[in-house]
VEXNUDO-53256 format. One line per 4 residues: for each residue y, x, z of N, C-alpha, C, CB. Coordinates in Angstrom, 3 decimals. Last residue first. Glycine has a CB too. Example, Ala and Ser with C-alpha at 12.3 -4.5 7.8 and 13.67 -1.06 7.14 Angstrom:
-2.250,12.850,7.080,-1.060,13.670,7.140,0.030,12.900,7.870,-0.598,14.084,5.725 ~ -5.690,13.190,7.800,-4.500,12.300,7.800,-3.300,13.200,7.800,-4.473,11.308,9.046
REM end
This chain:
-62.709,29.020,37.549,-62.979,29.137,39.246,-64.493,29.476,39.245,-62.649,27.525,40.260 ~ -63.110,27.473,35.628,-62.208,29.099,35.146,-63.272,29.581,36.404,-59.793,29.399,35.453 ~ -63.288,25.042,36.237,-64.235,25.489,34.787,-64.049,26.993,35.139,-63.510,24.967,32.894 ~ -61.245,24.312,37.403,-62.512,24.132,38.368,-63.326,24.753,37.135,-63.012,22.327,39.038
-59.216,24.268,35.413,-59.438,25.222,36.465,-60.644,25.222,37.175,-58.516,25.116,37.349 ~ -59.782,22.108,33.870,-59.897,23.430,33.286,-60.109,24.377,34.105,-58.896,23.796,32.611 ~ -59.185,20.501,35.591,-60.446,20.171,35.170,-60.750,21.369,34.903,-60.652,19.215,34.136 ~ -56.226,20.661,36.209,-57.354,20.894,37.531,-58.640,20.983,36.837,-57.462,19.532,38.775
-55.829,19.771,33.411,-55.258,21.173,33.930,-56.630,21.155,35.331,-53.043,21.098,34.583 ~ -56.395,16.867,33.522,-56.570,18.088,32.641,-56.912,18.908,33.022,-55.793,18.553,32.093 ~ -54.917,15.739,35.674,-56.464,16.094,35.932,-57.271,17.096,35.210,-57.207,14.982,35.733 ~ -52.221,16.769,34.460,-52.663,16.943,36.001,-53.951,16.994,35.743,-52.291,15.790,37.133
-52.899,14.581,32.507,-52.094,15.797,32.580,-52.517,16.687,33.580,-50.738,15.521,32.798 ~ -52.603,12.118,34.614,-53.803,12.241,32.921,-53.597,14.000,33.188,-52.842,11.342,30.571 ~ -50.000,12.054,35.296,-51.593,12.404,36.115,-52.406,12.486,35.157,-52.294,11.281,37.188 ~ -48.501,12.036,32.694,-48.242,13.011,33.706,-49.393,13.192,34.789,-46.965,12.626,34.376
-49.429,9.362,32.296,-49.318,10.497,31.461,-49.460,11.716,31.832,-48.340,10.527,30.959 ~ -48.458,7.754,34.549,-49.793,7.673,34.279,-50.245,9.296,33.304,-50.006,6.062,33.367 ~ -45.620,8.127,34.386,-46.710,8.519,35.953,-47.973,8.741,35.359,-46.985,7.089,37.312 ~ -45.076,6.890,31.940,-44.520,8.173,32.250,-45.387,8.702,33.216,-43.109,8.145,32.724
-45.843,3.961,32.790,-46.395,4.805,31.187,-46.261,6.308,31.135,-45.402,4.331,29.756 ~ -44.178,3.853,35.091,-45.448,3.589,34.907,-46.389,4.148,33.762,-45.424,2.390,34.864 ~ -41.468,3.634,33.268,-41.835,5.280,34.264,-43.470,4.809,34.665,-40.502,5.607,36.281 ~ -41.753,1.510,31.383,-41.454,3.180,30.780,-41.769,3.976,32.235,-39.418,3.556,30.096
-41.720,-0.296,33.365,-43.058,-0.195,32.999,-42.919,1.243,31.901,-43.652,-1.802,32.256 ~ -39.150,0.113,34.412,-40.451,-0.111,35.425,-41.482,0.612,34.431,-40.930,-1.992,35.855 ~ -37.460,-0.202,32.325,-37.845,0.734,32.812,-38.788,1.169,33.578,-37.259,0.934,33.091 ~ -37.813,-2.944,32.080,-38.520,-2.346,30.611,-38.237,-1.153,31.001,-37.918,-2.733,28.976
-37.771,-4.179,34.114,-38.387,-4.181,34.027,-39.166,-3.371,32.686,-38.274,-5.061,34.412 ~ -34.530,-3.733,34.050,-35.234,-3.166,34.781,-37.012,-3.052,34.638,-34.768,-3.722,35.814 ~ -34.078,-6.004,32.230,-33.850,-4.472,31.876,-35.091,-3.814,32.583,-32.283,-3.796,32.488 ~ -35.977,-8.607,32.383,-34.903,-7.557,32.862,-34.849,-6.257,32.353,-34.996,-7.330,34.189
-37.581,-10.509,29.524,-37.298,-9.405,30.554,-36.009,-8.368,31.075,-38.122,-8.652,30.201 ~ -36.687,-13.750,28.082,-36.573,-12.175,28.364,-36.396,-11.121,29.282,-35.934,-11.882,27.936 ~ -39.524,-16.135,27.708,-38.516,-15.864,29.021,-37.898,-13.572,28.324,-40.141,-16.069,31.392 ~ -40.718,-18.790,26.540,-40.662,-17.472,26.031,-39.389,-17.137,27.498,-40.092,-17.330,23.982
-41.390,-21.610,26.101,-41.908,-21.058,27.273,-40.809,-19.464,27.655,-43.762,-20.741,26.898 ~ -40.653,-22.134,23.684,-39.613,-22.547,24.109,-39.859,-22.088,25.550,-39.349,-23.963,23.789 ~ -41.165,-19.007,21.210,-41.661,-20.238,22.243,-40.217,-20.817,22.792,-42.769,-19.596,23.736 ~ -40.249,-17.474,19.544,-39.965,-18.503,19.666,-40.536,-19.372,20.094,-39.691,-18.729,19.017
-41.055,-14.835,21.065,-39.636,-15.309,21.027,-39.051,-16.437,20.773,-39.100,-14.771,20.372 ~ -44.682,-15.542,22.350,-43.195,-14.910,21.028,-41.816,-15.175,21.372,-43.172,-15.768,19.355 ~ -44.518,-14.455,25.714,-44.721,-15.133,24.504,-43.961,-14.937,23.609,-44.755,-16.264,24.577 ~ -44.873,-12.361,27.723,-45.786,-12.034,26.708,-45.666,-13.210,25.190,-47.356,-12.090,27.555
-43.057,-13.702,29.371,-42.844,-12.504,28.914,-43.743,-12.264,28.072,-42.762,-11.609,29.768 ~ -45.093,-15.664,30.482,-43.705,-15.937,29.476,-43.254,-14.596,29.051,-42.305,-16.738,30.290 ~ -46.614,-13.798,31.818,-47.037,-14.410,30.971,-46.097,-15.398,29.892,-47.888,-14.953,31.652 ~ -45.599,-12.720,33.959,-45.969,-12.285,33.237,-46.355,-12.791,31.654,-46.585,-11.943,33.891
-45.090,-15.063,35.078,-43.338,-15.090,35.075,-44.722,-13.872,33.686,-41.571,-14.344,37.046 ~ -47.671,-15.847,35.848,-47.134,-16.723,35.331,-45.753,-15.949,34.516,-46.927,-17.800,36.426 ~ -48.223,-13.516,37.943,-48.559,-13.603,36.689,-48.127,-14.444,35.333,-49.530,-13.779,36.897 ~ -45.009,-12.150,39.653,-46.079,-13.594,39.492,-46.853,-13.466,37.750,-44.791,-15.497,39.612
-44.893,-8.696,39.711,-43.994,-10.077,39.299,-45.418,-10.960,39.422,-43.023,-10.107,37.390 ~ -45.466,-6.307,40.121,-44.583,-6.642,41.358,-44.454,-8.197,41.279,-43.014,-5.856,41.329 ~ -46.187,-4.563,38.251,-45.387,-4.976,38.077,-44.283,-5.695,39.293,-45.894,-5.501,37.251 ~ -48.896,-5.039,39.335,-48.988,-3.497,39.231,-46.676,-3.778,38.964,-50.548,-2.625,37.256
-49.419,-8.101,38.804,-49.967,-6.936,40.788,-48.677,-5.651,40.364,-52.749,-5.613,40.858 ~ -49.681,-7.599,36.049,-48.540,-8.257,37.164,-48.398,-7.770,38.441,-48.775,-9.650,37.485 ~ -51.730,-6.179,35.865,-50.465,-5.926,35.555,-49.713,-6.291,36.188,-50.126,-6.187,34.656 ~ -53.607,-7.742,36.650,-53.634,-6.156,37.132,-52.264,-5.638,36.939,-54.713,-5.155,36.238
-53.816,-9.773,35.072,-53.587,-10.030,36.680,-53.454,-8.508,37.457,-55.072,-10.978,37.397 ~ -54.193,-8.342,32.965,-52.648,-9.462,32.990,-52.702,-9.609,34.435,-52.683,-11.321,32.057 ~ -55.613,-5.637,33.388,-55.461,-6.875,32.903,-54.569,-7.666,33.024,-56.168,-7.413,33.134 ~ -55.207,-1.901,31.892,-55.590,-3.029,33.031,-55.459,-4.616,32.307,-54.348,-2.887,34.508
-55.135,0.526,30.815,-56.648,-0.542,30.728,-56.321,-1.642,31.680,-58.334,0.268,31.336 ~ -53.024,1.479,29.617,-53.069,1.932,31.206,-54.723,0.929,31.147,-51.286,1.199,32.604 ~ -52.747,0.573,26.902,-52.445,2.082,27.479,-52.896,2.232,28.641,-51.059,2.502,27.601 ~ -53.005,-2.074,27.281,-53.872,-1.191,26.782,-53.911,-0.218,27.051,-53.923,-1.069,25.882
-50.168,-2.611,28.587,-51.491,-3.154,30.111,-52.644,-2.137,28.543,-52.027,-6.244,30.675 ~ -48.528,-1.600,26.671,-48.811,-0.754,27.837,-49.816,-0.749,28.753,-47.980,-0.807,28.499 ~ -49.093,-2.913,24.393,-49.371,-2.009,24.104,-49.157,-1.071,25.703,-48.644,-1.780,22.810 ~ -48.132,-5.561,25.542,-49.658,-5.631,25.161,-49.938,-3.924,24.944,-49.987,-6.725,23.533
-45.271,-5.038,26.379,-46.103,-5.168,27.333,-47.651,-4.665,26.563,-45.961,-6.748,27.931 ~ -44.418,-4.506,22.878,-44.185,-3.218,24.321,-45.514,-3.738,25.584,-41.950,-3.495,25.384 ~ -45.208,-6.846,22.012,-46.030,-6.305,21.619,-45.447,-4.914,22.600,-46.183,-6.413,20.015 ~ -43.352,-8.545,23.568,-44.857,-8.751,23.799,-45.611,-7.746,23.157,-45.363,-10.076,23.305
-40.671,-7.340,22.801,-40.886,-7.553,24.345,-42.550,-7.715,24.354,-39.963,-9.083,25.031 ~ -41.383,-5.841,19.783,-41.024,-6.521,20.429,-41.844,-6.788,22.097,-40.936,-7.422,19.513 ~ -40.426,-2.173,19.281,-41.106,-2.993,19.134,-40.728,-4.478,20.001,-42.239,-2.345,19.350 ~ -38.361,-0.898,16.437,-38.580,-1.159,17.795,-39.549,-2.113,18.182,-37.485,-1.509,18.332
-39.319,1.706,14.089,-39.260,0.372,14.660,-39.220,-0.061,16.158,-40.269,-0.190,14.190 ~ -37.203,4.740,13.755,-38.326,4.226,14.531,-38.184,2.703,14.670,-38.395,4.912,15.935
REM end
C-alpha cells in the first residue's frame, strides 16, 4: 500500500467528512494557520510536521464518522421494515 503524504492524508479527510479548512481546524482543535502549514508540501520552508497525535485524531474522526454513516443506514432500513 502507498503511503500517503501529510497533505494529501489531511485533503483526502476535510473531502471525506465535506468540511472546510476553517471547519477542520475548529473540528481539529488547532489554529487554522498551524492547519495550513500542515497542508504544505514538504518542501516549503512554511511546511510544519504533524504530531503523531494528530494523525490519530483525525484516523478516529474518519472512524466516528463511518461508524454514524453506518448507524443511520441500519435505523433507515428499520424505519422501512417498522
Amino acid at each position: 500500500m502507498l503511503e500517503m503524504t501529510q497533505s494529501e492524508f489531511l485533503q483526502s479527510a476535510m473531502t471525506s467528512l465535506g468540511m472546510t479548512r476553517d471547519g477542520f481546524a475548529a473540528r481539529l482543535g488547532c489554529p487554522r494557520r498551524t492547519l495550513d502549514k500542515w497542508l504544505l508540501p514538504e518542501s516549503s520552508n512554511d511546511h510544519r510536521a504533524m504530531p503523531e497525535v494528530v494523525w490519530t485524531l483525525v484516523r478516529e474522526i474518519l472512524a466516528n464518522e463511518k461508524l454514524l454513516a453506518k448507524v443511520e443506514r441500519l435505523e433507515r432500513k428499520l424505519e422501512k421494515v417498522s
